[in-house]
C-alpha positions as CSV (number, residue, x, y, z in Angstrom):
1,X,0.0,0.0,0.0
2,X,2.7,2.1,0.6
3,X,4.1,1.9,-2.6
4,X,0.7,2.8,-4.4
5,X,0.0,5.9,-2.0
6,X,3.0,7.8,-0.2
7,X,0.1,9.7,1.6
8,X,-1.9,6.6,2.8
9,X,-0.9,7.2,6.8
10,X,-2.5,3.6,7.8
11,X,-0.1,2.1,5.9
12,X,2.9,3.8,7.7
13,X,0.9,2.9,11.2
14,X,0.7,-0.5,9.7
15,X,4.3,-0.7,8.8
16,X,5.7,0.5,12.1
17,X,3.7,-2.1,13.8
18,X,5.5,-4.6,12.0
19,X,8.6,-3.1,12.6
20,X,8.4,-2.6,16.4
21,X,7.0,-6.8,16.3
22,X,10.5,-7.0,14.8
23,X,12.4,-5.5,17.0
24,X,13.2,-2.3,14.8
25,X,12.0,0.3,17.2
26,X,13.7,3.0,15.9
27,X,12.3,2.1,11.8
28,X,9.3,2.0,13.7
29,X,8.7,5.2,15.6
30,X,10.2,6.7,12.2
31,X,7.0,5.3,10.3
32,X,4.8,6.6,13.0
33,X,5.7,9.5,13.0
34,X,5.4,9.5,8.8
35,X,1.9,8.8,9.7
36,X,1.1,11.3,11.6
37,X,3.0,13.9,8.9
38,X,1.0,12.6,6.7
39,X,-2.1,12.9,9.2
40,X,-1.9,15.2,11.9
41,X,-5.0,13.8,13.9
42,X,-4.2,9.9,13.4
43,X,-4.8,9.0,17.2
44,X,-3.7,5.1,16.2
45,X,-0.1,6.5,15.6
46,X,0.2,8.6,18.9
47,X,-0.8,5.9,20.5
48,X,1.3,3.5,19.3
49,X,4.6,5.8,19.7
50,X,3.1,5.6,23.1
51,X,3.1,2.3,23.4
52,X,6.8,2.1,21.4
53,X,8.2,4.4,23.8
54,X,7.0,3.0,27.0
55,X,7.9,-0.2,26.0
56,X,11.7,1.4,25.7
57,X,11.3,2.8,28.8
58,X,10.6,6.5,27.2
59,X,8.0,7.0,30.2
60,X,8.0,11.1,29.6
61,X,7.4,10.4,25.7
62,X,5.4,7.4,25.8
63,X,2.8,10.3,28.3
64,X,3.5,12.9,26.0
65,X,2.2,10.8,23.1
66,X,-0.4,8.7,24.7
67,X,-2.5,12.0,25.8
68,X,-1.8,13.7,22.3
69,X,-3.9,10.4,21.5
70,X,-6.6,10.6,24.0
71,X,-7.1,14.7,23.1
72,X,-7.8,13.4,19.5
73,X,-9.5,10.8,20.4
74,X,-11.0,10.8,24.3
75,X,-12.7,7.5,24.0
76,X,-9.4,5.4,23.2
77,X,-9.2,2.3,25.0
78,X,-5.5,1.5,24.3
79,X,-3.8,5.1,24.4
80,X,-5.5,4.9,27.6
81,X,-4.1,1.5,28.9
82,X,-0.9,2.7,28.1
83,X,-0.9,5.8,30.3
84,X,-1.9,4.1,33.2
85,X,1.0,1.5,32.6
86,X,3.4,3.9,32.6
């Protein structure tokens, strides 16, 4: 998909998901954050650099990120999760 549309931001989400499943964190905070370029309201990809980041132990980031996701999106089971567990 990515290859088709340079401005399809699910696709980048998608793609750093992969990455991070990997073990390529930083490949994959660098496709979220193409996402978000690319979308500036995606609350899937603030959300998931909060969940990247807390899982590196980025605690002020993976906050930072994870309530960017809830203002976007205040009804956002996972962004949520993650702050508590952080």
């Amino acid at each position: 998909a990515i290859r088709n549309d340079y401005t399809f931001a699910d696709a980048y989400s998608n793609l750093g998901n992969a990455l991070k499943e990997k073990g390529l964190v930083d490949a994959a905070i660098q496709s979220y954050y193409t996402a978000i370029q690319l979308k500036p309201k995606f609350a899937d990809a603030y959300g998931n650099l909060a969940s990247v980041y807390k899982d590196s132990g980025m605690i002020d980031l993976a906050i930072e990120f994870g309530k960017k996701a809830l203002e976007i999106k205040p009804d956002f089971p996972d962004a949520f999760s993650n702050l508590v567990h952080s």
